[in-house]
C-alpha distance (Angstrom), angle and dihedral (degrees) to the residues before:
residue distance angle dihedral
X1 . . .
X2 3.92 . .
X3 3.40 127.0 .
X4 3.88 117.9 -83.2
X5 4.07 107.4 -145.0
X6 3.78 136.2 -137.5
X7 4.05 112.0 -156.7
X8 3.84 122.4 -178.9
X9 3.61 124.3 -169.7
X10 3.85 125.3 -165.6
X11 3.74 107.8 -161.1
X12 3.26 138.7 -165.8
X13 4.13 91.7 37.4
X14 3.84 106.5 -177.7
X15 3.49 152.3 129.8
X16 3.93 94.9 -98.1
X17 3.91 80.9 60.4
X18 3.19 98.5 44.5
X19 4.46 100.3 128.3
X20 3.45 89.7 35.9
X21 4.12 93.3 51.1
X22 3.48 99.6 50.2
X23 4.11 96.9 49.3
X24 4.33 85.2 40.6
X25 3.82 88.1 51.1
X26 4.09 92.1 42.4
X27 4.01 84.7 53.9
X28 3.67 98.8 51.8
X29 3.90 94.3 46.8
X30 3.60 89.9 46.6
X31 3.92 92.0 62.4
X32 4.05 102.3 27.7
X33 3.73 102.3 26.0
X34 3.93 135.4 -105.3
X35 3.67 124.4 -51.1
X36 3.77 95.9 15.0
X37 3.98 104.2 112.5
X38 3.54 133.4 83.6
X39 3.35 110.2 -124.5
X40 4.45 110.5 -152.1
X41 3.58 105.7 -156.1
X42 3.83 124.9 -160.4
X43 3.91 109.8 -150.0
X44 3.61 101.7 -154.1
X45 4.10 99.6 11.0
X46 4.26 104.0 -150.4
X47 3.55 86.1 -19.7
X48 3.60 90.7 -78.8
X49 3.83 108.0 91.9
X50 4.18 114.5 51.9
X51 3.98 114.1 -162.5
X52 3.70 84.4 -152.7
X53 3.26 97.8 50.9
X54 3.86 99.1 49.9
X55 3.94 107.7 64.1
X56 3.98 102.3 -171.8
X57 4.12 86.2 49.7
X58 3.64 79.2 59.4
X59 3.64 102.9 49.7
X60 4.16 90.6 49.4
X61 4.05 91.4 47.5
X62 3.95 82.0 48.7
X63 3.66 93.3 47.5
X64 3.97 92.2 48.1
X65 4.03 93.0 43.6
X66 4.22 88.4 54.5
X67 4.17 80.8 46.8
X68 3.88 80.4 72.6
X69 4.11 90.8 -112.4
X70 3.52 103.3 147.0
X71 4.03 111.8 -115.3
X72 4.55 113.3 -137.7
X73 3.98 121.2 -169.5
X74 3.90 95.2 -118.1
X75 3.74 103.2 -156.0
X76 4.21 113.5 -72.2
X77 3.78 104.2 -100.6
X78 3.60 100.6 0.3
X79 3.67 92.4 -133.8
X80 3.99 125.7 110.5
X81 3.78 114.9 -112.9
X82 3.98 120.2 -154.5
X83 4.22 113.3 -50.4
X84 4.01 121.9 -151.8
X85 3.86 84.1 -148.2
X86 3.27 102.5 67.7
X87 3.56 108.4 167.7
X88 4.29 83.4 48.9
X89 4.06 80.0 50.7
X90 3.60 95.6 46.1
X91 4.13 99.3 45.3
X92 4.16 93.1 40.1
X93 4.59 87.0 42.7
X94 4.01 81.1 53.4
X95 3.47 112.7 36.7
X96 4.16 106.1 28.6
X97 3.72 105.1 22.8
X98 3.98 151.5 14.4
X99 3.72 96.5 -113.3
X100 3.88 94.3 -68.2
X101 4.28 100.1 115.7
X102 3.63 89.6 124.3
X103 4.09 98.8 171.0
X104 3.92 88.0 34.7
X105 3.74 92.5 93.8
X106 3.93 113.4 6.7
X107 3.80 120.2 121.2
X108 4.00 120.7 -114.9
X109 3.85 95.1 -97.6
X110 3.93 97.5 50.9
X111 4.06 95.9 42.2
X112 3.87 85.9 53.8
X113 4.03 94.7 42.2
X114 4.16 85.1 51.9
X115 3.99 88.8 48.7
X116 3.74 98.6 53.1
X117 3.84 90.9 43.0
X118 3.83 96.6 44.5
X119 3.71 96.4 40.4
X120 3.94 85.3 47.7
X121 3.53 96.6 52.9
X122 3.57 98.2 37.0
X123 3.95 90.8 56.1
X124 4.26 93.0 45.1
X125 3.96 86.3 58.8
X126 3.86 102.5 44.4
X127 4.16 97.8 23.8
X128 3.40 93.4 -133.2
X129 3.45 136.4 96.9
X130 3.74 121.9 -96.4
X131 3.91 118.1 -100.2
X132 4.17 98.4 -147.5
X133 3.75 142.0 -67.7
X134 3.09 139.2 -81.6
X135 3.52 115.7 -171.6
X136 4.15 119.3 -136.2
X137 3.70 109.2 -84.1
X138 3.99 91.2 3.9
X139 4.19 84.9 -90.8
X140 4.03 113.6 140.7
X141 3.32 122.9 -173.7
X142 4.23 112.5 -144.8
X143 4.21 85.8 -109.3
X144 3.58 90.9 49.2
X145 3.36 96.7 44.9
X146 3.93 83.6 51.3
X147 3.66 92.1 50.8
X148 3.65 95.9 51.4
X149 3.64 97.0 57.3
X150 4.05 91.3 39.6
X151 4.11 79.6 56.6
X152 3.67 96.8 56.2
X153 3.47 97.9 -111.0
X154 4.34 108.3 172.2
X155 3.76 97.9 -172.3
X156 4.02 133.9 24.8
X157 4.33 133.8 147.6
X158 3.42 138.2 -151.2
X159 4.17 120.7 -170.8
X160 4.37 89.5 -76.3
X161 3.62 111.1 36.2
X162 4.05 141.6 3.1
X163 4.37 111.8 -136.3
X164 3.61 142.9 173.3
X165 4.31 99.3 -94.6
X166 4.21 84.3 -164.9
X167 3.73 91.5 54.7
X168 3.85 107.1 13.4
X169 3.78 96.3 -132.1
X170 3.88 111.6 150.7
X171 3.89 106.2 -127.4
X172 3.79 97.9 -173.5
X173 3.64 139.6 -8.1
X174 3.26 128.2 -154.4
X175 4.48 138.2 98.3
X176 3.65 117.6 -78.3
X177 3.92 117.4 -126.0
X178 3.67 105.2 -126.9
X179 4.01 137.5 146.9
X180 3.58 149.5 -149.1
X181 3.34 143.6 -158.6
X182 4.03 110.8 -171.8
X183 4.08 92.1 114.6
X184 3.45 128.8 24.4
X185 3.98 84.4 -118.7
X186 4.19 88.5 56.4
X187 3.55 89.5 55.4
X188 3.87 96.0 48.8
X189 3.36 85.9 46.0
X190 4.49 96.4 52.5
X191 4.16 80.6 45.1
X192 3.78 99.5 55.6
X193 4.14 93.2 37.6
X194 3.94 86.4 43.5
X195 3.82 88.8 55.9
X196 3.79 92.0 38.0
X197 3.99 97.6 52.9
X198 3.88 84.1 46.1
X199 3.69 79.2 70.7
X200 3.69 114.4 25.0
X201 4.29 92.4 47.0
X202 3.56 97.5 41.9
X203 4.26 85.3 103.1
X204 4.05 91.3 48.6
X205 3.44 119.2 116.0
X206 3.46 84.4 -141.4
X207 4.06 134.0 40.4
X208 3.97 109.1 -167.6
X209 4.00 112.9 -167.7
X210 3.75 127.9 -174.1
X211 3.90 122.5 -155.5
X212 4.15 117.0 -169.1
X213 3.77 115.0 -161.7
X214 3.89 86.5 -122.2
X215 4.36 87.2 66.1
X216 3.36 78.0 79.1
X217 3.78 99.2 65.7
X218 3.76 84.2 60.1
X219 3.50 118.2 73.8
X220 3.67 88.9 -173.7
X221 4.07 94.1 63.9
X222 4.16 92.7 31.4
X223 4.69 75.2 63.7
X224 3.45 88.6 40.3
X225 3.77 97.1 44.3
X226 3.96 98.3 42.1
X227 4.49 80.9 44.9
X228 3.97 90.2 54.1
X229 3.40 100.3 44.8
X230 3.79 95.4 48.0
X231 3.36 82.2 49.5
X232 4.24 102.8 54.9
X233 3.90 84.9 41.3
X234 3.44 91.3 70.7
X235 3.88 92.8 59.4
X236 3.66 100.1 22.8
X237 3.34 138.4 65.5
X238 3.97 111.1 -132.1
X239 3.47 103.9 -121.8
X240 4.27 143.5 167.8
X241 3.47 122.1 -104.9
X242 4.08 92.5 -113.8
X243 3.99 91.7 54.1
X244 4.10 79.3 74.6
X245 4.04 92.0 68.7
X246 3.80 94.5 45.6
Protein backbone atom coordinates (compact mmCIF):
# COMPACT_ATOMS: atom_id res chain seq x y z
CA UNK A 1 0.00 0.00 0.00
CA UNK A 2 1.81 3.39 -0.79
CA UNK A 3 2.25 6.01 1.33
CA UNK A 4 -0.66 8.54 1.72
CA UNK A 5 0.99 12.23 2.23
CA UNK A 6 0.35 15.22 4.45
CA UNK A 7 1.79 18.64 2.85
CA UNK A 8 1.52 22.03 4.63
CA UNK A 9 2.28 25.20 3.10
CA UNK A 10 2.80 28.52 4.98
CA UNK A 11 2.37 31.31 2.52
CA UNK A 12 2.98 34.51 2.31
CA UNK A 13 6.53 34.09 4.39
CA UNK A 14 7.99 37.62 4.77
CA UNK A 15 9.36 40.20 6.67
CA UNK A 16 5.98 42.16 7.08
CA UNK A 17 4.96 38.79 8.80
CA UNK A 18 7.58 38.35 10.56
CA UNK A 19 5.75 37.69 14.57
CA UNK A 20 3.12 36.03 13.08
CA UNK A 21 5.61 33.54 10.93
CA UNK A 22 7.69 32.44 13.49
CA UNK A 23 4.71 31.40 16.12
CA UNK A 24 2.68 29.84 12.63
CA UNK A 25 5.88 27.93 11.78
CA UNK A 26 6.45 26.84 15.68
CA UNK A 27 2.71 25.41 15.44
CA UNK A 28 3.08 23.36 12.41
CA UNK A 29 6.41 21.71 13.58
CA UNK A 30 4.96 21.09 16.81
CA UNK A 31 2.21 18.75 15.28
CA UNK A 32 4.04 17.32 11.97
CA UNK A 33 7.65 17.56 12.89
CA UNK A 34 10.63 19.92 11.92
CA UNK A 35 11.60 20.73 8.48
CA UNK A 36 8.42 19.48 6.87
CA UNK A 37 6.67 22.78 5.48
CA UNK A 38 7.05 24.66 2.50
CA UNK A 39 7.73 27.86 3.23
CA UNK A 40 6.28 30.54 -0.01
CA UNK A 41 8.26 33.51 0.23
CA UNK A 42 7.30 36.91 -1.25
CA UNK A 43 10.54 38.89 -2.20
CA UNK A 44 9.39 42.31 -2.00
CA UNK A 45 5.76 41.70 -0.18
CA UNK A 46 3.34 44.90 -1.62
CA UNK A 47 6.39 46.53 -2.42
CA UNK A 48 6.84 47.48 1.02
CA UNK A 49 8.90 44.75 2.74
CA UNK A 50 12.46 43.77 0.77
CA UNK A 51 14.02 40.29 1.89
CA UNK A 52 17.24 41.82 0.90
CA UNK A 53 16.95 44.60 2.59
CA UNK A 54 16.02 43.12 6.03
CA UNK A 55 19.08 40.99 7.30
CA UNK A 56 17.60 39.20 10.53
CA UNK A 57 14.42 38.12 8.14
CA UNK A 58 17.18 36.55 6.35
CA UNK A 59 18.94 34.75 8.99
CA UNK A 60 15.36 33.07 10.29
CA UNK A 61 14.34 32.07 6.50
CA UNK A 62 18.02 30.63 6.48
CA UNK A 63 17.60 28.92 9.69
CA UNK A 64 14.14 27.33 8.56
CA UNK A 65 15.54 26.35 4.91
CA UNK A 66 18.69 24.28 6.80
CA UNK A 67 15.49 22.84 9.05
CA UNK A 68 14.86 20.93 5.73
CA UNK A 69 11.43 23.09 5.08
CA UNK A 70 11.30 23.37 1.57
CA UNK A 71 11.67 27.19 0.37
CA UNK A 72 8.80 28.30 -2.99
CA UNK A 73 9.16 31.74 -4.96
CA UNK A 74 5.68 33.13 -3.90
CA UNK A 75 4.88 35.58 -6.61
CA UNK A 76 7.19 39.10 -6.42
CA UNK A 77 4.90 41.63 -4.80
CA UNK A 78 1.96 39.63 -4.28
CA UNK A 79 -0.25 42.25 -5.62
CA UNK A 80 -2.24 42.08 -9.07
CA UNK A 81 -1.09 44.54 -11.69
CA UNK A 82 -3.60 45.76 -14.53
CA UNK A 83 -5.56 42.58 -16.51
CA UNK A 84 -6.80 42.90 -20.30
CA UNK A 85 -9.62 40.52 -19.16
CA UNK A 86 -11.33 42.39 -17.09
CA UNK A 87 -14.42 40.76 -16.39
CA UNK A 88 -11.89 37.37 -15.68
CA UNK A 89 -10.01 40.14 -13.37
CA UNK A 90 -13.01 41.40 -11.82
CA UNK A 91 -14.85 37.81 -10.92
CA UNK A 92 -11.29 36.01 -9.76
CA UNK A 93 -10.29 39.93 -7.59
CA UNK A 94 -13.89 39.22 -5.97
CA UNK A 95 -14.47 35.85 -5.41
CA UNK A 96 -10.74 34.13 -4.78
CA UNK A 97 -8.55 36.93 -3.67
CA UNK A 98 -8.04 40.64 -2.34
CA UNK A 99 -6.38 41.97 -5.39
CA UNK A 100 -3.16 39.86 -4.91
CA UNK A 101 -3.36 37.38 -8.39
CA UNK A 102 -0.05 38.51 -9.36
CA UNK A 103 0.61 35.92 -12.45
CA UNK A 104 -3.22 36.13 -13.27
CA UNK A 105 -2.70 38.86 -15.77
CA UNK A 106 1.09 39.63 -16.46
CA UNK A 107 2.50 39.32 -19.98
CA UNK A 108 5.26 36.57 -20.84
CA UNK A 109 8.25 38.97 -20.52
CA UNK A 110 7.34 40.45 -17.00
CA UNK A 111 6.26 36.91 -15.33
CA UNK A 112 9.74 35.63 -16.46
CA UNK A 113 11.69 38.98 -15.37
CA UNK A 114 9.82 38.44 -11.69
CA UNK A 115 10.99 34.63 -11.75
CA UNK A 116 14.65 35.18 -12.34
CA UNK A 117 14.69 38.05 -9.78
CA UNK A 118 12.62 36.28 -7.10
CA UNK A 119 14.19 32.94 -7.49
CA UNK A 120 17.61 34.90 -7.36
CA UNK A 121 16.97 36.62 -4.34
CA UNK A 122 15.23 34.02 -2.63
CA UNK A 123 18.28 31.57 -3.13
CA UNK A 124 21.14 34.52 -1.99
CA UNK A 125 19.19 34.71 1.45
CA UNK A 126 18.62 30.99 2.29
CA UNK A 127 21.75 29.42 0.07
CA UNK A 128 19.82 26.99 -1.32
CA UNK A 129 18.08 26.55 -4.27
CA UNK A 130 14.42 27.26 -4.53
CA UNK A 131 11.95 24.25 -4.37
CA UNK A 132 8.99 25.75 -6.91
CA UNK A 133 6.39 28.44 -7.14
CA UNK A 134 3.51 28.99 -6.19
CA UNK A 135 1.98 31.86 -7.54
CA UNK A 136 -0.18 34.38 -5.04
CA UNK A 137 -3.62 33.08 -4.66
CA UNK A 138 -2.72 29.85 -6.84
CA UNK A 139 -4.00 32.15 -10.10
CA UNK A 140 -1.75 31.66 -13.40
CA UNK A 141 -2.16 33.48 -16.16
CA UNK A 142 -1.45 31.25 -19.69
CA UNK A 143 2.03 33.57 -20.08
CA UNK A 144 2.93 32.90 -16.68
CA UNK A 145 2.27 29.61 -16.75
CA UNK A 146 4.55 29.66 -19.94
CA UNK A 147 7.21 31.44 -18.18
CA UNK A 148 7.37 29.16 -15.33
CA UNK A 149 8.06 26.13 -17.23
CA UNK A 150 10.55 28.15 -19.72
CA UNK A 151 12.30 28.96 -16.09
CA UNK A 152 12.78 25.48 -15.05
CA UNK A 153 10.46 25.43 -12.47
CA UNK A 154 10.08 21.34 -11.06
CA UNK A 155 7.17 21.86 -8.73
CA UNK A 156 4.20 24.57 -8.54
CA UNK A 157 0.08 24.42 -7.21
CA UNK A 158 -2.88 25.98 -7.90
CA UNK A 159 -6.23 25.35 -5.51
CA UNK A 160 -6.79 21.45 -7.40
CA UNK A 161 -3.61 19.88 -8.13
CA UNK A 162 0.37 20.42 -7.67
CA UNK A 163 2.57 19.44 -11.31
CA UNK A 164 5.86 19.53 -12.80
CA UNK A 165 5.55 23.27 -14.92
CA UNK A 166 8.98 21.92 -16.96
CA UNK A 167 7.27 18.75 -17.93
CA UNK A 168 3.51 19.23 -17.23
CA UNK A 169 3.01 15.96 -15.40
CA UNK A 170 0.17 16.21 -12.77
CA UNK A 171 1.68 14.96 -9.41
CA UNK A 172 -1.50 15.00 -7.36
CA UNK A 173 -4.96 16.10 -7.62
CA UNK A 174 -7.01 16.92 -5.22
CA UNK A 175 -8.51 20.64 -3.23
CA UNK A 176 -6.32 22.25 -0.78
CA UNK A 177 -7.79 22.93 2.78
CA UNK A 178 -7.22 26.50 3.40
CA UNK A 179 -9.05 29.50 5.32
CA UNK A 180 -9.79 33.00 5.60
CA UNK A 181 -10.78 35.38 7.72
CA UNK A 182 -11.53 38.82 5.77
CA UNK A 183 -15.50 38.65 6.70
CA UNK A 184 -17.04 37.03 9.33
CA UNK A 185 -18.88 34.97 6.47
CA UNK A 186 -15.13 33.87 4.99
CA UNK A 187 -14.28 32.57 8.19
CA UNK A 188 -17.53 30.51 8.65
CA UNK A 189 -17.04 29.47 5.50
CA UNK A 190 -12.80 28.09 6.08
CA UNK A 191 -14.53 26.46 9.50
CA UNK A 192 -17.28 24.43 7.90
CA UNK A 193 -14.91 23.33 4.68
CA UNK A 194 -12.05 22.70 7.33
CA UNK A 195 -14.39 20.30 9.17
CA UNK A 196 -15.79 18.97 5.91
CA UNK A 197 -12.33 18.03 4.18
CA UNK A 198 -11.50 16.44 7.62
CA UNK A 199 -14.05 14.09 6.37
CA UNK A 200 -14.34 13.97 2.70
CA UNK A 201 -10.09 13.69 2.18
CA UNK A 202 -9.45 11.38 4.81
CA UNK A 203 -9.10 8.49 1.72
CA UNK A 204 -6.62 10.90 -0.39
CA UNK A 205 -3.37 9.90 -0.94
CA UNK A 206 -2.61 13.24 -0.42
CA UNK A 207 -3.94 16.07 2.18
CA UNK A 208 -2.66 19.63 0.99
CA UNK A 209 -3.16 22.47 3.77
CA UNK A 210 -2.53 26.15 3.43
CA UNK A 211 -1.75 28.44 6.50
CA UNK A 212 -1.81 32.54 5.86
CA UNK A 213 -0.04 34.58 8.48
CA UNK A 214 -3.43 36.41 9.00
CA UNK A 215 -5.00 32.62 10.50
CA UNK A 216 -3.30 33.77 13.15
CA UNK A 217 -5.39 36.82 13.94
CA UNK A 218 -8.17 34.33 14.39
CA UNK A 219 -8.14 32.34 17.27
CA UNK A 220 -11.00 30.46 15.91
CA UNK A 221 -8.91 29.03 12.73
CA UNK A 222 -5.34 28.95 14.85
CA UNK A 223 -8.11 25.88 17.06
CA UNK A 224 -9.24 24.81 13.98
CA UNK A 225 -5.87 24.66 12.28
CA UNK A 226 -3.81 23.03 15.25
CA UNK A 227 -7.45 20.41 15.39
CA UNK A 228 -7.01 19.57 11.53
CA UNK A 229 -3.66 18.97 11.43
CA UNK A 230 -3.62 16.66 14.44
CA UNK A 231 -6.16 15.21 12.80
CA UNK A 232 -4.47 14.37 9.00
CA UNK A 233 -1.31 13.31 11.04
CA UNK A 234 -2.91 10.50 12.21
CA UNK A 235 -3.51 9.11 8.64
CA UNK A 236 -0.87 10.86 6.82
CA UNK A 237 2.47 10.94 6.73
CA UNK A 238 3.81 14.67 6.80
CA UNK A 239 5.69 14.94 3.90
CA UNK A 240 7.64 17.72 1.31
CA UNK A 241 6.32 18.62 -1.76
CA UNK A 242 9.38 16.86 -3.80
CA UNK A 243 8.78 13.39 -1.93
CA UNK A 244 5.62 13.41 -4.53
CA UNK A 245 8.05 12.96 -7.73
CA UNK A 246 10.13 10.21 -6.13
Amino acid sequence: MSVKRLLVAIHDVTPAHSDRLEKIVSLVERIVGPGKAALLVVPDFHGKAQLDSDRNFQTLLRRWAEAGNEIFLHGYYHLEGNCRDEATRSWKAKYLTAGEGEFLSLDYDEAASRLREGQKLIEEATGRPVSGFVAPAWLYGPAAKQAISDQGFRLAEDHFKVWNPATGEVLTRGPVITYASRTPLRLLSSLLWSYIAGVLLKPSPVVRIGVHPHDWDAPELVDEIQRTLTHFVKSHVPSRYSDLQK
